[in-house]
C-alpha positions as CSV (number, residue, x, y, z in Angstrom):
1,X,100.3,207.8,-5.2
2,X,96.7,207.7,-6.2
3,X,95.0,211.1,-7.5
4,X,91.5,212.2,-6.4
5,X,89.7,213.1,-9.4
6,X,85.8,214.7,-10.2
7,X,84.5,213.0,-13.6
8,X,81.1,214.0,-14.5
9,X,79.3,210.4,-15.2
10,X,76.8,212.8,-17.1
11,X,79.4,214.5,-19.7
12,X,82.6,212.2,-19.2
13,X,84.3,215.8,-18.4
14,X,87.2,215.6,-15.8
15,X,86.9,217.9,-13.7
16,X,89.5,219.2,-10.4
17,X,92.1,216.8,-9.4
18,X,93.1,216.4,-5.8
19,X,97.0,214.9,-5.3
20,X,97.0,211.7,-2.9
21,X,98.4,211.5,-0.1
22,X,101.8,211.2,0.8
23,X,103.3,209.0,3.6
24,X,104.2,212.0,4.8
25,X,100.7,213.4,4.6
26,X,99.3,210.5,6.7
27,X,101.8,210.5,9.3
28,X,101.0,214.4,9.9
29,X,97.4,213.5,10.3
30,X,97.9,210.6,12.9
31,X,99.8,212.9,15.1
32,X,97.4,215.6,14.4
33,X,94.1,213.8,15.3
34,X,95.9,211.9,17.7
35,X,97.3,215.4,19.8
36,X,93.7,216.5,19.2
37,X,92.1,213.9,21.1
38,X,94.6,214.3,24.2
39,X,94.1,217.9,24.2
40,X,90.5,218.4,23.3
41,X,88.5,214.9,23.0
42,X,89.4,214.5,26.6
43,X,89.6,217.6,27.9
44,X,86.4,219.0,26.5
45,X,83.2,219.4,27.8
46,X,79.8,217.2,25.6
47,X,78.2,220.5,25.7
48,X,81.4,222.1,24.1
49,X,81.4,219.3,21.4
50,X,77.3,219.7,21.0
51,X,78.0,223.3,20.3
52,X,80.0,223.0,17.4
53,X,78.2,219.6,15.6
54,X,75.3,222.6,16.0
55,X,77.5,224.8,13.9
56,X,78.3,222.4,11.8
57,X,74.5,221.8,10.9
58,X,74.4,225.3,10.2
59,X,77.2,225.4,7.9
60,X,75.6,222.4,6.1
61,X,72.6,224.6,5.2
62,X,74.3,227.7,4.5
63,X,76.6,226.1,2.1
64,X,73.7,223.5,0.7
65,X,74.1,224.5,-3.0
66,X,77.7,224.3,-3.0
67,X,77.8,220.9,-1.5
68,X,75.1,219.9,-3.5
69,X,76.4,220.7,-6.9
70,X,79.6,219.0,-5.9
71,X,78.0,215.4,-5.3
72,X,75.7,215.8,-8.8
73,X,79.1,216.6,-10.4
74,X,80.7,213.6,-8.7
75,X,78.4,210.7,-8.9
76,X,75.3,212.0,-11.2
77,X,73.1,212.2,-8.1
78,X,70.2,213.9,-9.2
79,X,70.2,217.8,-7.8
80,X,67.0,217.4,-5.9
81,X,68.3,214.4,-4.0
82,X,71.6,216.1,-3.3
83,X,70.1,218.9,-1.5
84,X,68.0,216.7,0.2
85,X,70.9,214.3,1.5
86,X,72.8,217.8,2.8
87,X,69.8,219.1,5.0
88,X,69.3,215.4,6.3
89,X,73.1,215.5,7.1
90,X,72.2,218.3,9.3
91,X,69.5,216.9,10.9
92,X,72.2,214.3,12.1
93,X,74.5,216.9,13.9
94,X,71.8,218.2,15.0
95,X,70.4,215.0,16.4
96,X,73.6,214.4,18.6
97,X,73.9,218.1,19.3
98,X,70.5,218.0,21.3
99,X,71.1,214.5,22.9
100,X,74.8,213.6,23.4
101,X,74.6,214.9,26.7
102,X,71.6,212.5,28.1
103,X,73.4,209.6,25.5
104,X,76.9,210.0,27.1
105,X,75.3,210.3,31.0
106,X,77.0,208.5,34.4
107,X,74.7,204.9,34.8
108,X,73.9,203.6,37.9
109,X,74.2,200.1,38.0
110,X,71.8,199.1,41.5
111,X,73.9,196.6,43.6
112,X,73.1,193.2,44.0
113,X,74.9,192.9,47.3
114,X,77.3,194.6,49.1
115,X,77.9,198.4,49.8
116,X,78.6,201.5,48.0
117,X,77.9,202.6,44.5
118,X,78.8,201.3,41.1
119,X,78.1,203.3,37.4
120,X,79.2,203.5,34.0
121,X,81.1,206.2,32.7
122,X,81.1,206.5,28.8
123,X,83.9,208.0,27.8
124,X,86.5,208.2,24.0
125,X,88.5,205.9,23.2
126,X,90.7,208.0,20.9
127,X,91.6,208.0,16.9
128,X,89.1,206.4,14.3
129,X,89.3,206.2,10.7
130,X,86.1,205.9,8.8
131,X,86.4,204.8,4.9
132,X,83.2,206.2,2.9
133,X,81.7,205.6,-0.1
134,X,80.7,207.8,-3.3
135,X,76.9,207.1,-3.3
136,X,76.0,209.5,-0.5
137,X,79.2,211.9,-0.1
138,X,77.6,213.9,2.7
139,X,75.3,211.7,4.4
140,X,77.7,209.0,5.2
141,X,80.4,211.0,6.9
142,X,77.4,212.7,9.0
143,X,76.1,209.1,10.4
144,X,80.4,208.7,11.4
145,X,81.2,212.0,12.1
146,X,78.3,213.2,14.5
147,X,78.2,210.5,17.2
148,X,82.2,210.4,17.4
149,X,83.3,213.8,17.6
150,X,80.0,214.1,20.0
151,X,81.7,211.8,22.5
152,X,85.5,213.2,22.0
153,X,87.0,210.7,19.8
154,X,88.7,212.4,16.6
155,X,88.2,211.4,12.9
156,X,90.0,210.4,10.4
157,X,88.2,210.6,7.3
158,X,89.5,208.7,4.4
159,X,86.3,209.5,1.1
160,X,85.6,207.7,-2.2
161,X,88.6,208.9,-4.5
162,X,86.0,209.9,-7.1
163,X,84.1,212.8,-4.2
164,X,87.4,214.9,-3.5
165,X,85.4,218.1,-3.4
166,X,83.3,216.6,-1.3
167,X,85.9,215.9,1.1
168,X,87.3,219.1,0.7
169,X,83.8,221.0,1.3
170,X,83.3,219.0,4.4
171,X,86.4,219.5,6.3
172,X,86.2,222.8,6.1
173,X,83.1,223.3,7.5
174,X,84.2,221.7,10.5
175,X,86.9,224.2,10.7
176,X,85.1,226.8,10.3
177,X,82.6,225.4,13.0
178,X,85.3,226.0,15.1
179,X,86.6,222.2,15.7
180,X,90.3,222.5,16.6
181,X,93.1,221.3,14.0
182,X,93.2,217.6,14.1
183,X,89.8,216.9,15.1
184,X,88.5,216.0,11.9
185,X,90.8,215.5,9.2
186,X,90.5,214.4,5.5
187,X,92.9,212.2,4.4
188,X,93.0,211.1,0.1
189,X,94.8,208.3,1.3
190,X,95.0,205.6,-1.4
191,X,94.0,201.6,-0.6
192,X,97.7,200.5,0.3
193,X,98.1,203.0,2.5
194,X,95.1,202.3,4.5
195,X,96.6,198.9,6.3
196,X,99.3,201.2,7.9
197,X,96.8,203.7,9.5
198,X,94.5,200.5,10.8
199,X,98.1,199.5,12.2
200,X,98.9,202.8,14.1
201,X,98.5,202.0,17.6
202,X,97.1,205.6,18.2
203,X,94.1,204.4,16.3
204,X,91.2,202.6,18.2
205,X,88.8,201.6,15.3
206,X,87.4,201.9,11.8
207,X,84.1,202.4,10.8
208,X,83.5,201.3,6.8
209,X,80.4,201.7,4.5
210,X,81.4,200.0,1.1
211,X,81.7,196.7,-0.6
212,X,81.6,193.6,0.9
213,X,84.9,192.4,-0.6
214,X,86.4,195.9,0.9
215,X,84.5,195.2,4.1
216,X,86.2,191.7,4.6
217,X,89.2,192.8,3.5
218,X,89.4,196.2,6.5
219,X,87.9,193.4,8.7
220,X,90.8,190.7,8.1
221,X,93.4,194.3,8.6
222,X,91.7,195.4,11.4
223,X,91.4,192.0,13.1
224,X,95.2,191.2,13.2
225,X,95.7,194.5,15.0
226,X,93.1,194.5,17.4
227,X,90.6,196.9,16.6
228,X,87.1,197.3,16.7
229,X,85.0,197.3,13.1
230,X,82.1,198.5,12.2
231,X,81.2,197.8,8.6
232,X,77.8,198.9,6.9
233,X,78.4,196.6,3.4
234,X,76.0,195.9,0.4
235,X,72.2,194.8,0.8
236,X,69.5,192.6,-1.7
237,X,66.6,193.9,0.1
238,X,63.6,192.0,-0.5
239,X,60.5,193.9,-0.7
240,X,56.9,191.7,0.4
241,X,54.0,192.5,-1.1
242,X,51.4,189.8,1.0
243,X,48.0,191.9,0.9
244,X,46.8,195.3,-0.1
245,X,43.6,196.9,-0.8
246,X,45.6,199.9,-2.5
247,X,48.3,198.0,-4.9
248,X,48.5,201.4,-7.1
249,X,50.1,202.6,-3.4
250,X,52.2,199.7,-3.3
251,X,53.4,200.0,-6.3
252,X,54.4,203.6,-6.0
253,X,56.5,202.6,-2.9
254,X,57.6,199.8,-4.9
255,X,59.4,202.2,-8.0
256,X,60.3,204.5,-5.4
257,X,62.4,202.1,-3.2
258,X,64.2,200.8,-6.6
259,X,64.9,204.1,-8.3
260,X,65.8,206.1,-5.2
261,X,69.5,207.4,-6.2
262,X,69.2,205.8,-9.4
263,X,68.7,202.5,-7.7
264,X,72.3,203.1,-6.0
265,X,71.4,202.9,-2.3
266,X,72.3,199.5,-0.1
267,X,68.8,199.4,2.2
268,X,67.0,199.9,-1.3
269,X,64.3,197.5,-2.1
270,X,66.2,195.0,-5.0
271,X,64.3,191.8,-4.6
272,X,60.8,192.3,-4.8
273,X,58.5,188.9,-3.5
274,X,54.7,188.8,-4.2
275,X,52.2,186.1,-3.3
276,X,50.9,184.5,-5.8
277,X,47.2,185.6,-6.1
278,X,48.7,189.4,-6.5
279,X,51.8,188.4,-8.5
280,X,50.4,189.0,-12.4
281,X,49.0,192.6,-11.8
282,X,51.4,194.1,-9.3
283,X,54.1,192.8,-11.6
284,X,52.4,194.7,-14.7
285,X,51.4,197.5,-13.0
286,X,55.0,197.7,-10.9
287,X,57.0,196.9,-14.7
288,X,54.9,200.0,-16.6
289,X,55.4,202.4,-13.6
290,X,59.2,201.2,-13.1
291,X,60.0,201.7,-17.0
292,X,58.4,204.8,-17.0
293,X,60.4,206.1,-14.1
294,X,63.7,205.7,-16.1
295,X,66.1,207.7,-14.5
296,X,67.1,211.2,-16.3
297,X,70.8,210.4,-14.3
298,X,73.3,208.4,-14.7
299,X,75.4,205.6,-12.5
300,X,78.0,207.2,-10.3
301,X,80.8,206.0,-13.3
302,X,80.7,204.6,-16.6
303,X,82.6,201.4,-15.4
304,X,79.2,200.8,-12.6
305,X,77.0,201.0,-15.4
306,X,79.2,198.2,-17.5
307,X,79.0,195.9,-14.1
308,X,75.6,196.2,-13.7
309,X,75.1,195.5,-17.6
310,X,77.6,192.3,-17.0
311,X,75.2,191.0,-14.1
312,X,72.1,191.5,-15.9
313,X,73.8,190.2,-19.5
314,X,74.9,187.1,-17.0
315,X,71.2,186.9,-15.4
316,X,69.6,186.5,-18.8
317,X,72.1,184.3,-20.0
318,X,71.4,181.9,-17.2
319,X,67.2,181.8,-18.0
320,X,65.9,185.0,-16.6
321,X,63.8,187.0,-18.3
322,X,64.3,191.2,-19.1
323,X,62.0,193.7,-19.8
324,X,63.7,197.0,-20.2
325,X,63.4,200.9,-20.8
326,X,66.3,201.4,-23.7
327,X,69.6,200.5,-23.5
328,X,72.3,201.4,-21.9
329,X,74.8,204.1,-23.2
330,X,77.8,205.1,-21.1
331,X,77.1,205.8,-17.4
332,X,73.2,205.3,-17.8
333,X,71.7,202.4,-17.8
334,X,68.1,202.3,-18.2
335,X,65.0,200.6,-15.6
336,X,64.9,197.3,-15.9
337,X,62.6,194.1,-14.6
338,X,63.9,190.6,-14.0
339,X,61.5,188.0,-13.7
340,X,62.3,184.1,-13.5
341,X,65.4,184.3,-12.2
342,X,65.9,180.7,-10.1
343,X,68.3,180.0,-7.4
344,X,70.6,178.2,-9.8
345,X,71.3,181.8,-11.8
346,X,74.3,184.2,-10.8
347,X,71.9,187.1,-10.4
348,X,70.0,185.1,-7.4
349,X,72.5,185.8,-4.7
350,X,74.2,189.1,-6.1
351,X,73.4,192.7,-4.8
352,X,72.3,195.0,-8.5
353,X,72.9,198.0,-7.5
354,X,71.0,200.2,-9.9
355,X,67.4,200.6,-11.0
356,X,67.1,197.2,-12.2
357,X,64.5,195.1,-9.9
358,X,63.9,191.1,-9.4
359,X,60.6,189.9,-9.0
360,X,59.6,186.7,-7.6
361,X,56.4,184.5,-7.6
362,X,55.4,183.6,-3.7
363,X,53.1,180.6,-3.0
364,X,52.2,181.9,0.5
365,X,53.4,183.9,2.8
366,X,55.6,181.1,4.5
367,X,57.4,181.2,0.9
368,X,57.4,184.7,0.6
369,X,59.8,184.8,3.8
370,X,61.8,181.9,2.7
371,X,62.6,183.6,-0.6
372,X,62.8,186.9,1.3
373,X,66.2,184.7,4.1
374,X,67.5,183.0,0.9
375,X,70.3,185.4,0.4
376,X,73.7,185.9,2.2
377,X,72.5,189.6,2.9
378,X,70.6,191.1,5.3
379,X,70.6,194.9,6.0
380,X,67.1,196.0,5.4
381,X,64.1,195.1,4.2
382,X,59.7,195.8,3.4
383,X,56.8,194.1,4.1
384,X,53.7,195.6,2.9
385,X,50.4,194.1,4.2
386,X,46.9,195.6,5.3
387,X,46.9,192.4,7.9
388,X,48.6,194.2,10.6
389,X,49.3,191.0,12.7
390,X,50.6,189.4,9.3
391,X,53.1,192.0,8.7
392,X,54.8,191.7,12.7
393,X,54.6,188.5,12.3
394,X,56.6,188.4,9.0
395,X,58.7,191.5,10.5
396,X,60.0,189.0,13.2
397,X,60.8,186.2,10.5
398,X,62.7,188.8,8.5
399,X,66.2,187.8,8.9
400,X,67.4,191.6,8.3
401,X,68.8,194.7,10.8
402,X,65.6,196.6,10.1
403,X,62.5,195.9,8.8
404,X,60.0,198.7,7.4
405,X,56.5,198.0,7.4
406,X,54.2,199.8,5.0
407,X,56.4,202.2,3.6
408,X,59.8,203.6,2.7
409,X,62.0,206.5,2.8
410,X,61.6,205.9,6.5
411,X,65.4,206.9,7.9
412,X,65.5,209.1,10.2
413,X,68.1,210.4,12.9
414,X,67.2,208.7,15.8
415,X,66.4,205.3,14.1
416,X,69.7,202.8,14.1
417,X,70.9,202.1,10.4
418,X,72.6,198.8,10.3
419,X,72.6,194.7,8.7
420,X,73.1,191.2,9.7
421,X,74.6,188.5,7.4
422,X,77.3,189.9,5.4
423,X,75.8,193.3,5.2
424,X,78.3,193.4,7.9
425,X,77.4,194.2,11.9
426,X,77.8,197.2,14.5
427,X,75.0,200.1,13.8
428,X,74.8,204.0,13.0
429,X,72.8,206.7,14.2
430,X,70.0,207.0,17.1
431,X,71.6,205.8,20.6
432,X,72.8,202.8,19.3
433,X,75.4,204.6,16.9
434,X,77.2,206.7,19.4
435,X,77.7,203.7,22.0
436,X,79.9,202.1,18.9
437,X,83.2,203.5,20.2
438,X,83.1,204.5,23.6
439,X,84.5,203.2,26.6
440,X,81.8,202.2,28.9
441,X,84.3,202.0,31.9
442,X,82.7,200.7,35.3
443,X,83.9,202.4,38.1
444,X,83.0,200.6,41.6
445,X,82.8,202.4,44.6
446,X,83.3,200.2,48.2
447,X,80.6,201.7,50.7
């Protein structure tokens, strides 16, 4: 059985420690989310469900601090950023609050021939599980969360072992928001446990944000049994610079997209491609800024901060270049710039996740793109150009789930988060994330 524990990347300090779960445990939380959804996910009313993902919002804000200082304690996220990830979390409930009823609406479907009528109902399918991850505690179990329980289906949750408070906080606010016993339940189920839930009949589909090795390896579970997947996995984003009157702008977009969550954030700008005739001073200007950005906070553990010092010690062994802020000590590792980095080194294909950025040298903009697709990602990505035509036109090459054009820090509610490529497939939030798991069931009417 696998403890849930809270170590402080910052201090090394251990903090609370959470027991795993038993088989026992597990099997009490099937049955519990699955009477839940007989008795309530179908029996309830969207405006029922909308009222309590509005209470839920609340309870986010009320209890910001105390959620907040549980993630910095967890995974070094800086405190700012913490409180900022609990109010967006709310702005997701709220999201789905205010339109699950026009999402989850009757469609018409206009006949072709014949008489009578024919629409879609969208209605829950029943039990999902949703595996998170430690680099945003809150926010990722909002994007999961909100849309489901919106539409009646009941959640598993199964967090990052190193966020048990987290977990904690979080189901209780949605019993205190009034959700009824088995709606939403945490489980600290360890890995081997998590094949046997997948294999419960009573459970319709999983929904992962992680690692691509964990994403294939749910996938590979979940596709002997039958059941849906959606997986949000890791991301290279490249970031094109093709044109800009305003590179000190650019730039600033540039460190922000790298150091955002101490460079731990999968839609985060990692591979950064500038034309050639720009390439020497926004890569001086973006190497002073980025160094001088070093993050005050550490990696979410000490053993992320050794893998990301492996990949880079690899990197520079195989040619490339590194211009650094310090070095590394513990769970922090310092800003850092990789130039000359070729196809034929181990860094070219790998996702770095920390503030450590690639730059590469475009001839055109034809090139930039082709450096931009030459990677077995694709989640997100930026293109920065004053040529508006350029930049759509380079948006629709982008080989990517979403595309952001002249800026970052762009997520928002109603906009759909979600990749291509092995960044994995299905999509969160807007409309697009509550039609995930629902059964859009035609019923056909003879006239």
């Amino acid at each position: 059985m696998t403890d849930f524990a809270v170590l402080n990347p910052a201090t090394g300090v251990l903090g609370q420690t959470y027991p795993g779960a038993t088989d026992a445990d597990i099997a009490a939380a099937l049955d519990a989310a699955s009477a839940a959804y007989r008795t309530w996910g179908r029996v309830s009313t969207v405006a029922d469900r909308a009222a309590g993902l509005r209470r839920v919002a609340e309870l986010h804000r009320e209890r910001s601090a105390e959620l907040a200082t549980a993630m910095v304690e967890e995974m070094g996220k800086p405190l700012a950023d913490a409180e900022g990830e609990v109010d967006f979390s709310a702005s997701i409930f709220e999201y789905y609050a205010d339109n699950a009823e026009q999402f989850l609406a009757d469609e018409e479907i206009p006949l072709g021939e014949g008489e009578g009528t024919a629409m879609i109902r969208k209605s829950p399918v029943g039990v999902l599980l949703g595996i998170m991850p430690w680099n945003f505690p809150a926010y990722q179990v909002a994007r999961f969360a909100a849309p489901n329980l919106a539409t009646g289906n009941t959640v598993l949750l199964k967090h990052a072992p190193q966020c048990p408070r987290s977990a904690e906080l979080l189901q209780q606010i949605f019993v205190d928001a009034g959700f009824p016993e088995g709606a939403y339940v945490n489980v600290y189920a360890a890995v081997d446990q998590i094949e046997g839930i997948i294999a419960d009949p009573r459970v319709q589909g999983v929904s992962l944000t992680g690692s691509e090795r964990a994403g294939a390896a749910v996938a590979e579970i979940a596709g002997r049994h039958l059941k849906k997947v959606v997986l949000e996995l890791g991301g290279s984003d490249p970031f094109l610079v093709l044109g800009s009157k305003d590179l000190d702008a650019v730039v600033e977009a540039a460190v922000f997209a790298r150091t955002d969550n101490t460079g731990q954030v999968c839609n985060a700008g990692k591979r950064f491609v500038i034309v050639d005739d720009l390439y020497d001073e926004f890569v001086g200007k973006f190497t002073d800024a980025l160094l001088a950005a070093n993050p005050a906070t550490p990696l979410s553990s000490e053993t992320a901060a050794k893998n990301l010092a492996s990949q880079v010690d690899a990197a520079v062994a195989g040619g490339a270049t590194i211009t650094r802020a310090g070095e590394p000590t513990g769970a922090f590792y310092p800003s850092a710039v990789l130039s000359g980095v070729t196809p034929e080194n181990p860094a070219y294909y790998q996702e770095l996740f920390g503030p450590v950025a690639m730059v590469f040298r475009a001839a055109d903009e034809d090139d930039a793109v082709r450096i931009a697709n030459d990677t077995p990602y694709g989640l997100g990505s930026y293109v920065f150009s004053d040529d508006a035509e350029q930049a759509q036109r380079v948006a629709d090459q982008i080989e990517a789930g979403m595309v952001y054009v002249n800026g970052v820090g762009l997520d928002a509610a109603e906009l759909p988060f979600g990749g291509v490529k092995r960044s994995g497939f299905g999509r969160e939030l807007g409309r697009f994330g509550i039609e995930e798991f629902v059964n859009k069931k035609l019923i056909r009417t003879a006239g």
